[in-house]
C-alpha positions in Angstrom: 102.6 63.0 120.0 105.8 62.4 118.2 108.3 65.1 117.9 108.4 64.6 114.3 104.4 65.6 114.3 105.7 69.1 116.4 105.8 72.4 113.5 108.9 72.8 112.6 110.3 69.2 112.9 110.3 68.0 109.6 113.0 65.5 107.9 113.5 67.6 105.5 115.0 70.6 107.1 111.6 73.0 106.9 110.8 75.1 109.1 107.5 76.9 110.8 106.1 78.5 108.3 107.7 76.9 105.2 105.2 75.5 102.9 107.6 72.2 102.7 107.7 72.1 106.7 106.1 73.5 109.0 103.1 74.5 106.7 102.4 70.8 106.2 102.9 69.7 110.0 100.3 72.5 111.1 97.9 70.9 109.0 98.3 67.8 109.6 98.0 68.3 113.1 95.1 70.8 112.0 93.3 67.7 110.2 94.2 65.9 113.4 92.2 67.7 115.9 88.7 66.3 117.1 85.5 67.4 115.1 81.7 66.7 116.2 83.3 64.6 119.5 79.1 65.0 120.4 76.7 64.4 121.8 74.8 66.5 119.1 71.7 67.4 119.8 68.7 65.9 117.6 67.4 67.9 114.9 64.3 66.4 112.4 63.6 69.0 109.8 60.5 67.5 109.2 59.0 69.4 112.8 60.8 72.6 111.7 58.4 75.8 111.9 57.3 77.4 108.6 59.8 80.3 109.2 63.3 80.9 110.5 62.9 82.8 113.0 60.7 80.4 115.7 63.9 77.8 114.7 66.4 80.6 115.6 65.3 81.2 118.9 64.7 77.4 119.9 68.3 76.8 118.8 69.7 79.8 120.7 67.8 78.7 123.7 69.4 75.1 124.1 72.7 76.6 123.6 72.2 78.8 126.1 70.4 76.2 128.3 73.5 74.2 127.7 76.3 77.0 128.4 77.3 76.9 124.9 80.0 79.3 125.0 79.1 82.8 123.7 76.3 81.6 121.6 75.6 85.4 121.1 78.9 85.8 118.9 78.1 86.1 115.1 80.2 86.7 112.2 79.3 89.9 110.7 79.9 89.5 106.6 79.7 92.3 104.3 80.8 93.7 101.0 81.9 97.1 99.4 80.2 98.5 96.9 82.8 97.5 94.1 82.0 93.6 95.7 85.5 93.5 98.2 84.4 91.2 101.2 85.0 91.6 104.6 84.0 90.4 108.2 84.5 90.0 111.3 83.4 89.0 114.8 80.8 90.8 117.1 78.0 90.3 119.4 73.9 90.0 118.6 72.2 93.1 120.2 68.8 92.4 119.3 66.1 89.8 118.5 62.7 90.2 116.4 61.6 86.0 116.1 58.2 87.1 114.2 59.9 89.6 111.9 63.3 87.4 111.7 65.1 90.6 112.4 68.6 91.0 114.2 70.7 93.9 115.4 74.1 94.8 115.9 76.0 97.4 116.4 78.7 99.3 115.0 80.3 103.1 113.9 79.1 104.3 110.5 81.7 107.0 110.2 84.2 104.7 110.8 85.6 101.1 109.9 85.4 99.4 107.2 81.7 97.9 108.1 79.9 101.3 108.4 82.2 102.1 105.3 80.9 98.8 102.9 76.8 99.5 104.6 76.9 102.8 103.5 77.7 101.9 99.9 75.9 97.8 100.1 73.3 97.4 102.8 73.7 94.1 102.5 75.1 91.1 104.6 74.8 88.0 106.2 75.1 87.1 109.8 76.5 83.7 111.2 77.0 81.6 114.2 78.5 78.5 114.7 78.4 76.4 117.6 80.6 73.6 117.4 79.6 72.2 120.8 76.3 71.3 118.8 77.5 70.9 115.5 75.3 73.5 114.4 76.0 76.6 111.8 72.8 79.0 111.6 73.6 82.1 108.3 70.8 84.4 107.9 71.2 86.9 104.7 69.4 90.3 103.9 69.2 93.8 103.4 70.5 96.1 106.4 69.1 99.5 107.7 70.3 101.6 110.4 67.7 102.5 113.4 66.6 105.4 114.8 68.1 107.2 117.5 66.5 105.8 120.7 67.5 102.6 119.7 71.0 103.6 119.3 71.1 105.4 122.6 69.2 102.6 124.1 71.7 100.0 123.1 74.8 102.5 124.0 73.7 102.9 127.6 72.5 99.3 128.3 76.4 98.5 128.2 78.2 98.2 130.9 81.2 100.9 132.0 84.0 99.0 130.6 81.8 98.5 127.2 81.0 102.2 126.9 84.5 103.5 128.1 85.8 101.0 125.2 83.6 102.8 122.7 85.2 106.1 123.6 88.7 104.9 123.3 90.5 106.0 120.4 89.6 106.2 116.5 87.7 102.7 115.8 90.3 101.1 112.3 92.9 103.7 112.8 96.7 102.8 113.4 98.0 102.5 116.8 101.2 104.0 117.8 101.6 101.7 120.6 99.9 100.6 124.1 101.0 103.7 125.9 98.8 105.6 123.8 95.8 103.0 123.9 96.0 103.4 127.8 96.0 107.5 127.3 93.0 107.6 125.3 91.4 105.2 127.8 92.3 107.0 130.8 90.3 110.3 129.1 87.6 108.0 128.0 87.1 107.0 131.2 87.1 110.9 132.5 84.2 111.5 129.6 81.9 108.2 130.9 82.0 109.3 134.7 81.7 113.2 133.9 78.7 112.6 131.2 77.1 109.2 131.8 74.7 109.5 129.3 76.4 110.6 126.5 76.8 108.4 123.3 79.5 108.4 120.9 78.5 110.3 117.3 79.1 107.7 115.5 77.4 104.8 117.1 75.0 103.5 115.6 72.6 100.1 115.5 71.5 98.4 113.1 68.8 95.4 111.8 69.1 92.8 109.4 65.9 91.5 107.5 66.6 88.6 106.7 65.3 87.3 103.4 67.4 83.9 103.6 68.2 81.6 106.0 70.2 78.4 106.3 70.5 75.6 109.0 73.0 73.0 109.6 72.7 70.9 112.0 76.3 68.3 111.6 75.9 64.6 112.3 78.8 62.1 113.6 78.1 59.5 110.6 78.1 62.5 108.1 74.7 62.7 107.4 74.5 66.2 107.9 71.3 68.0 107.7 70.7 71.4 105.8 67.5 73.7 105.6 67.4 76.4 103.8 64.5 79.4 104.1 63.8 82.0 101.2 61.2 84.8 101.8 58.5 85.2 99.5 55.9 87.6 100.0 54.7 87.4 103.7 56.1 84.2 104.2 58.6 81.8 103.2 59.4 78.4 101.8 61.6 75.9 103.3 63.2 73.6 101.3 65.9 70.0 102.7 69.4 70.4 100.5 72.1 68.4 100.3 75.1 69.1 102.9 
């Protein structure tokens, strides 16, 4: 790479993080870096099932079956009730194929996703595998679970996991790591002295979805795109345009 293609070397004096410097390196380089290097994996949306969520799981399996990296990791979108969005990355904590339901899990008394369900239990989950090319955005109204579910999906975690969700005041400001490592250290205490005790606010919850789009990206550019909209007790399916 030239040193003239580095941020911050520009000829005209910018610097990293001018818009007339290094703004306009980074995205060059940006624009530079490889997309859909493949193999992708073949997709006819001619043989795909009459509902998302047999599509879902076939997808998920292959990444897995191909050590996709963290194909589990979905981004988490919602909205306040005044329309603000937000979102943000976390893990899938359960799977219903026949129902296309999914499940993950957050505090409802705290942060701003428990804050914006509470007001607009709405949202829309997404995952993108770039390894595949693929993108996979399911839509729909949100409910929390009951109890035993919550618990079920506290205590399933391992130490670490449920230590972390002792630690400290989930969106709150941090003084500092020293007091990060406190509230940890007494976390820690709380998970050894009462292992089966779940923090108050935790709670899981299920999407329905009621929409559901799948993009599967192709190296010439003719990417496909299926979309899936619930009617009644089932769905239709229609090809769109990329």
């Amino acid at each position: 790479m030239r040193e003239s293609d580095g941020v911050g070397n520009s000829d005209d004096g910018g610097t990293a993080g001018s818009p007339a410097g290094g703004d306009e390196l980074l995205l060059a380089r940006a624009r530079k870096a490889p997309v859909l290097a493949g193999p992708l994996p073949d997709f006819d949306p001619r043989t795909a099932p009459d509902a998302p969520g047999p599509l879902f799981a076939s997808w998920l399996s292959r990444a897995l079956d191909d050590e996709v990296p963290e194909p589990h990791v979905m981004t988490l979108s919602t909205a306040s009730a005044d329309g603000a969005p937000s979102a943000r990355v976390l893990m899938l904590r359960g799977i219903d194929s026949a129902g296309c339901r999914y499940d993950f899990a957050s505090d409802a008394g705290s942060g701003r996703k428990g804050r914006d369900l509470a007001g607009n239990p709405r949202a829309a989950l997404t995952w993108y595998w770039p390894a595949h090319g693929r993108q996979i955005r399911m839509t729909g109204t949100v409910a929390a679970l009951d109890e035993q579910a919550t618990r079920a999906d506290f205590l399933g975690r391992g130490e670490r996991a449920r230590t972390a969700g002792f630690t400290g005041r989930m969106s709150e400001p941090l003084a500092g790591p020293e007091e990060y490592e406190r509230e940890r250290r007494k976390a820690a205490a709380l998970v050894a002295a009462e292992p089966d005790r779940v923090p108050e606010g935790h709670t899981l919850y299920r999407l329905r979805a009621t929409g559901a789009e799948f993009f599967q990206a192709d190296p010439r550019h003719f990417h496909l795109r299926v979309r899936y909209l619930r009617e009644g007790d089932g769905w239709t399916r229609t090809l769109l345009w990329p």
